[in-house]
NURO-244114 format. One record per residue: residue in one letter; x, y, z of N, C-alpha, C, O in turn. Coordinates in steps of 0.05 Angstrom, whole numbers, plus 32768, in hexadecimal, padded with zeros to 4 digits. Example, Ala and Ser with C-alpha at 12.3 -4.5 7.8 and 13.67 -1.06 7.14 Angstrom:
! residues 2
A81087F8E809C80F67FA6809C81087FBE809C811D7FBE80A9
S81017FD3808E81117FEB808F81028001809D810C801780A1
//
This chain:
! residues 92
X802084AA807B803A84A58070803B84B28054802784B48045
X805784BC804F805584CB8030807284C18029808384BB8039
X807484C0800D808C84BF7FFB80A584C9800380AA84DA7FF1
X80C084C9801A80CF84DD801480E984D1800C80F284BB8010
X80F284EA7FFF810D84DF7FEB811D84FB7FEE811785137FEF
X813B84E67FF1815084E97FF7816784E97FE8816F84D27FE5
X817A84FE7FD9818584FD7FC981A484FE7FD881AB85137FE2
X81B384E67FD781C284E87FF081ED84E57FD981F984EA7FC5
X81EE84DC7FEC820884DA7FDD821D84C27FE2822084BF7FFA
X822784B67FD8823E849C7FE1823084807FD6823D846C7FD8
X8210847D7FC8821584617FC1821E84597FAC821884657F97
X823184427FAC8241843C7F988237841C7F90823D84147F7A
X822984097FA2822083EC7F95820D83E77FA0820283F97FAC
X820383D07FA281F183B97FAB81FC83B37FD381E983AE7FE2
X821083B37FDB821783B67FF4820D83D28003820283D68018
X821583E07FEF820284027FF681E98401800581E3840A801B
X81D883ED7FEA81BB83EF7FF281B783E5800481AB83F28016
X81BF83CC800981B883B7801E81C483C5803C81BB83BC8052
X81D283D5803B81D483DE805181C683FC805681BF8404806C
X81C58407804381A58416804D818E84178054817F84258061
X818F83FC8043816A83EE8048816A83E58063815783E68073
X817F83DB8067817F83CE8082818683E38095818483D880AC
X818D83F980978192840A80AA817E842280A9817E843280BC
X816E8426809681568435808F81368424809F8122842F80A9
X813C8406809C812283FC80A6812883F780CE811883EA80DC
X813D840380D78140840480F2812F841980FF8130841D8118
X811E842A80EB8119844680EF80F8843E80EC80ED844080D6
X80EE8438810080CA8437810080C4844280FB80C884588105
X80AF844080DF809B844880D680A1844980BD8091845080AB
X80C3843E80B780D48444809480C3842D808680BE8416808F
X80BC8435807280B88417806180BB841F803B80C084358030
X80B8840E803480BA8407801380CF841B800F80C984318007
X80ED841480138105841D80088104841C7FF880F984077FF0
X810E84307FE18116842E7FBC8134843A7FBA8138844F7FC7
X814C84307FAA815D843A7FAF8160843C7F92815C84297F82
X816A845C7F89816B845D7F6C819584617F6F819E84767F78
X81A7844E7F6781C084547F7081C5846B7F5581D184807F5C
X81BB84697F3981C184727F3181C284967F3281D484A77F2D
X81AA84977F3B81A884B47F4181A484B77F60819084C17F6A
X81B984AC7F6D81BE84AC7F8681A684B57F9D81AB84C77FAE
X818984A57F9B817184AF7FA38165849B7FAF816584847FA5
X815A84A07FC4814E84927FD2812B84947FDB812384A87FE6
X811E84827FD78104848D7FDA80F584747FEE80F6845C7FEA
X80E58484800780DE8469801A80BF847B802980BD8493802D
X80AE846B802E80978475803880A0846C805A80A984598067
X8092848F805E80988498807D808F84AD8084808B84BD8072
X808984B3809E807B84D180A0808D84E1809B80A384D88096
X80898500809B809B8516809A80A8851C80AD80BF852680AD
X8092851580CA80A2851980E980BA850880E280CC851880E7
X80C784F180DA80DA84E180CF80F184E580C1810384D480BD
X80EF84FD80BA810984FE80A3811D850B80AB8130850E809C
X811D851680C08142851980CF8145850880D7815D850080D5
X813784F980E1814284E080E9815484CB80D8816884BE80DC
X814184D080BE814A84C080AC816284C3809F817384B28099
X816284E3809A818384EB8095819084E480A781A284D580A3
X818B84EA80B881A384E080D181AF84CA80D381C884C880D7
X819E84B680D081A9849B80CD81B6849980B381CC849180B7
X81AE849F809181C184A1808181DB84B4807F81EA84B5806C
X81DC84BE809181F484D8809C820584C180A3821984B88098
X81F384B680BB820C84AB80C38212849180C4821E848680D6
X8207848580AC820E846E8096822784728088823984628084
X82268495807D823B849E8065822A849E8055822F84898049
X821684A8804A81FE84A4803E81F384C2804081DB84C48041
X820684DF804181EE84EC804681EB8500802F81FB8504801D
X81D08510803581BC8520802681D78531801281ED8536801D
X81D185387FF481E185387FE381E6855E7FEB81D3856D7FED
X820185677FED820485847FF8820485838016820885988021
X82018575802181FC857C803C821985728048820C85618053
X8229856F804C8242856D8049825B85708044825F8559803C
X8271857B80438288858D803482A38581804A82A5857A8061
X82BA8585802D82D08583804082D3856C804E82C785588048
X82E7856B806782ED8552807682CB853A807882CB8522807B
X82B6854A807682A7853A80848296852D806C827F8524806C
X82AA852E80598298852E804282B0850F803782A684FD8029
X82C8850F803E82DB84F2804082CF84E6804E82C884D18044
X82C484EB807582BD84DA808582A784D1807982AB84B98074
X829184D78072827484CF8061827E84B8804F827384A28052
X828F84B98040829E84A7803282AB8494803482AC84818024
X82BB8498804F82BB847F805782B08474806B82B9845E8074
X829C847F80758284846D808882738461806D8269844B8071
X826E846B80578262845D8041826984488032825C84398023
X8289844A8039829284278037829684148042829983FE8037
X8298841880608290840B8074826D83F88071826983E0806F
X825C840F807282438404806E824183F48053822F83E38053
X824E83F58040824F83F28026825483CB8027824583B98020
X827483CA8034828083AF803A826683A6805082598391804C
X826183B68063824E839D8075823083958061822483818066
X822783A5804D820C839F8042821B8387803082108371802C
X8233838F8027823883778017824083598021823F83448014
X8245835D803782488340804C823083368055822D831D8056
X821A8347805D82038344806781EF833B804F81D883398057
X81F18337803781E08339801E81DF831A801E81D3830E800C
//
């Protein structure tokens, strides 16, 4: 397992996290989440074979990798990121 970090885009609170953490640890082998909101970064030990995966799932949270994105799909990201946003905050 190694360090990898993710510089993603859309978290805005504490509902954020909790729904990352919780949709990041669905992903065997994810562990010790760190969520920096301020500099929109994410850091979690996992192998390397792991990390499309991992985007993938913050993709399609509304959560994804910072640039990778544009245009219409860059509103939808946004608001799948408040979606997840309201359920981490109900689920907290």
């Amino acid at each position: 397992m190694t360090a990898l970090i993710f510089d993603v885009e859309n978290i805005k609170c504490g509902g954020c996290e909790n729904s990352i953490r919780k949709g990041l640890s669905s992903i065997a082998g994810v562990s010790e989440v760190q969520i920096d909101r301020e500099q929109q970064r994410i850091t979690l030990m996992a192998h390397e074979a792991e990390r499309s995966a991992i985007a993938d799932k913050l993709r399609s949270m509304g959560y994804p990798e910072q640039g990778s994105v544009a245009g219409f799909q860059s509103g939808l990201a946004q608001a799948k990121s408040m979606v997840s946003c309201a359920i981490g905050k109900v689920s907290a």
